[in-house]
N, C-alpha and C positions, 0 to 999 in steps of 0.2 A: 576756657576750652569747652566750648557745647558738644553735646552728648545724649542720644538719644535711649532710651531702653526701651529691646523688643526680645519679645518671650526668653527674658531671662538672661538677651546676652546685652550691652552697653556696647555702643557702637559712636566712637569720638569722631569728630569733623569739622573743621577751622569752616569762618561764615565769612566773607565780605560783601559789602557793596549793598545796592537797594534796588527792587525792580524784579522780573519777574524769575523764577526760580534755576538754575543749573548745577545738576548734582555731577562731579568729576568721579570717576568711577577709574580707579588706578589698575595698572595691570600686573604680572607675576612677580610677587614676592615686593610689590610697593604697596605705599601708602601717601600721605594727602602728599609727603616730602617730593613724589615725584613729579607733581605740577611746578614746583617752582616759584616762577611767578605768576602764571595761568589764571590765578583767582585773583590777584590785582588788576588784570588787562580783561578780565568778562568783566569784573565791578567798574573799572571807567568803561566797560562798553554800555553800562544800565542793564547788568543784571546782579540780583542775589547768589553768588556762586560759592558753593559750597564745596571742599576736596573728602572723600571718605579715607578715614585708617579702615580698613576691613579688618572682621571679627577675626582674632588670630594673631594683627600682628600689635602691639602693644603702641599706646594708652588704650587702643579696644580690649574687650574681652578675648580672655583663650580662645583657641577651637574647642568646642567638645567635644572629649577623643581623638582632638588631634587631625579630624576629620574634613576636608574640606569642603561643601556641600555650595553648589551653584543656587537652589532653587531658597535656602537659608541665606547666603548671602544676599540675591537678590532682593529677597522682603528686607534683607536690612537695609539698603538704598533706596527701598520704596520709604522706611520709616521716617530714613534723612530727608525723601522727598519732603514727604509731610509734613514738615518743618518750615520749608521754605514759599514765600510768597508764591501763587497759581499763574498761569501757567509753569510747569515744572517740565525741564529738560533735562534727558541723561544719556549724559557725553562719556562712554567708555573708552578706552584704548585698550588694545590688543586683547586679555582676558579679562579685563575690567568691560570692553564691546558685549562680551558673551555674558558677563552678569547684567548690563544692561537689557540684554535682549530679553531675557529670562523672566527679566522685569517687567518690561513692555508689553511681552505673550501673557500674564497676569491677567490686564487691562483695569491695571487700579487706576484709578480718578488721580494720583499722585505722579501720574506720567503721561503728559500729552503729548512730547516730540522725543525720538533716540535719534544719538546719534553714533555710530558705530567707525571708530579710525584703526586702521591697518587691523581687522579684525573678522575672524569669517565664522560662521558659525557650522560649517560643515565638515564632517570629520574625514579624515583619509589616511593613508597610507604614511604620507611623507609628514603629515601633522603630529601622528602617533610619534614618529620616529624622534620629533624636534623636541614635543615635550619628554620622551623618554631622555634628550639630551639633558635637557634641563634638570632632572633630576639627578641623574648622576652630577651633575656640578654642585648639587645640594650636596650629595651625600658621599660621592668619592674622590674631590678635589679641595684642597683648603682654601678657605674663603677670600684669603689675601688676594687670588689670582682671578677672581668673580669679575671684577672689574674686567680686568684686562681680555679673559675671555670671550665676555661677551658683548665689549664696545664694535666689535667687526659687524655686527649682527643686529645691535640696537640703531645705528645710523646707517644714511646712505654713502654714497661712493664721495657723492658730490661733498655732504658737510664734512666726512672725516678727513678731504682735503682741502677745503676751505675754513674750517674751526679746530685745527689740532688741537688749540690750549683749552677748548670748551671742553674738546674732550676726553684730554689729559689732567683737567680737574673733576671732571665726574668719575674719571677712571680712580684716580685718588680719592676719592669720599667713597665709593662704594667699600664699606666696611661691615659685610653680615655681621649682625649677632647672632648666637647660637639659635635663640627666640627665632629672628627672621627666616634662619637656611629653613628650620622644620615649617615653617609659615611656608615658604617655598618651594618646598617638597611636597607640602600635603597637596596646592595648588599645582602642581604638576601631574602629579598623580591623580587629581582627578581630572587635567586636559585630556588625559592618553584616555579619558572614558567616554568623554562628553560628544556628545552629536546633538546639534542644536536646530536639525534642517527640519524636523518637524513642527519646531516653533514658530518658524517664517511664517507661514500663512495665518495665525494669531496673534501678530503686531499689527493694531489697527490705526496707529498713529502713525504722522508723518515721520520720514524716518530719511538720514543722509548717512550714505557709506562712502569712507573717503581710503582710498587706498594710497599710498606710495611708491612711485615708479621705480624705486629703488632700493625696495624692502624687499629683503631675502628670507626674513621670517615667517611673514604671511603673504604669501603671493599676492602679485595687484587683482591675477584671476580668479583668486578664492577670496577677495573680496565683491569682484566683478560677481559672481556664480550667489553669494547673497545677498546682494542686492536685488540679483533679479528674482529671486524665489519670496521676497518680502513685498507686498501688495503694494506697488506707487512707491517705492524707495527711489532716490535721487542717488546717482551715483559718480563720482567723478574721480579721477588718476590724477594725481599732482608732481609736475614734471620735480625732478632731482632731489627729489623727497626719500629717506628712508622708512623707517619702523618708528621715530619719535616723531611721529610727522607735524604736531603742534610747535614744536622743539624746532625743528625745520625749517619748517614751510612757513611766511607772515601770510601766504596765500591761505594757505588750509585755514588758522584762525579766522580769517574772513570769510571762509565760506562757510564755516561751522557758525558765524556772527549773522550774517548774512540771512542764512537759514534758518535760526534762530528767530529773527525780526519777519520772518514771513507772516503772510496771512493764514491763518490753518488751510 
């Protein structure tokens, strides 16, 4: 299991394939578990793809304090960058997008392309309100029901009636541990903070926002709205797609592939 150490925290990350770099950047309260097979299908596309556990949820290190911190997590996905054959790409979902960005606005040399899925970096009103949802699921519903709760919201219209048994088995493996809910909670509590729109104009690499037409989590608009604030961002809406849009969509993996294999 390769493992990088940066100022002090140990930051775990499964490696496959060969070719140029892609670092998977998971979103609230996951780790590398929620690509699946994601990092099989970039290594036969011919790249290096790498999934992060983020600092917090275990084989990584704790949080310190408990604390969630974007601008910490991100240097720890630069470190995985570092790791991985050049050019290095960093593919976030949802709040895994926002520690990518954070990354990107950096401008280290371990990050030439982002790519941002069902993910906006702009705060608001209704945003506030979702990740204050999220939190209370952490902290005043028992975790048995985590699954069930939040599969309405994780997918779209179209898979939850076309994949019931996909998922009706991801509803049954979602099993917090006590470790993960607090993993979960700190991360929520610091989305209800986070406004990331000053950052846009500090991503100087290519960059692809891909929303889902039928994500109810992060609107297709508040992905549309940062794209356009990010200098030359590529943006696209993928028809009957939710919020797992890789999960989804075999479209979206190809245009995230696609994009990928461009010229700078």
């Amino acid at each position: 299991m390769p493992t990088v150490d940066r100022a002090g925290r140990t930051i775990h990350f499964t490696r496959e394939g060969d070719g140029p770099g892609v670092v998977l950047v998971p979103g609230l309260g996951s780790g590398a578990r929620l690509f699946g097979t994601l990092p099989r299908r970039f290594a036969r596309a011919g790249f290096t793809c790498a999934a992060v556990d983020p600092v917090g949820l275990p084989p990584s290190a704790p949080l310190p304090d408990g604390v969630f911190d974007f601008v910490a997590a991100a240097r720890d996905v630069l470190a995985v960058a570092a790791e991985l054959p050049p050019p290095v790409a960093l593919v976030g979902t949802s709040l895994g997008g926002k520690v990518a960005l954070v990354a990107a606005a950096e401008g280290s040399p371990h990050c030439q392309r982002l790519v941002m899925l069902c993910s906006s970096a702009l705060q608001s009103p209704r945003g506030v309100r979702v990740y204050r949802f999220f939190e209370l699921l952490c902290t005043e519903v028992d975790g048995r029901w985590l699954g069930d709760l939040t599969a309405p919201f994780l997918f779209g219209e179209t898979f939850l009636r076309q994949r019931p048994g996909v998922v009706d088995d991801i509803v049954r493996s979602t099993k917090p541990s006590p470790a993960s809910r607090a993993f979960m909670n700190a991360q929520a509590q610091a989305l209800q903070a986070f406004d990331g729109e000053p950052l846009c104009a500090k991503v100087a690499v290519p960059t692809l926002c891909l929303a889902g037409a039928e994500d109810t989590l992060t609107l297709p608009g508040e992905v549309a709205a940062t794209a356009a604030r990010i200098p030359g961002a590529q943006h696209a809406c993928l028809p009957q797609a939710g919020h797992s849009l890789l999960l989804e969509s075999a479209a979206a993996f190809e245009q995230v592939v696609d994009f990928l294999r461009a010229p700078a």
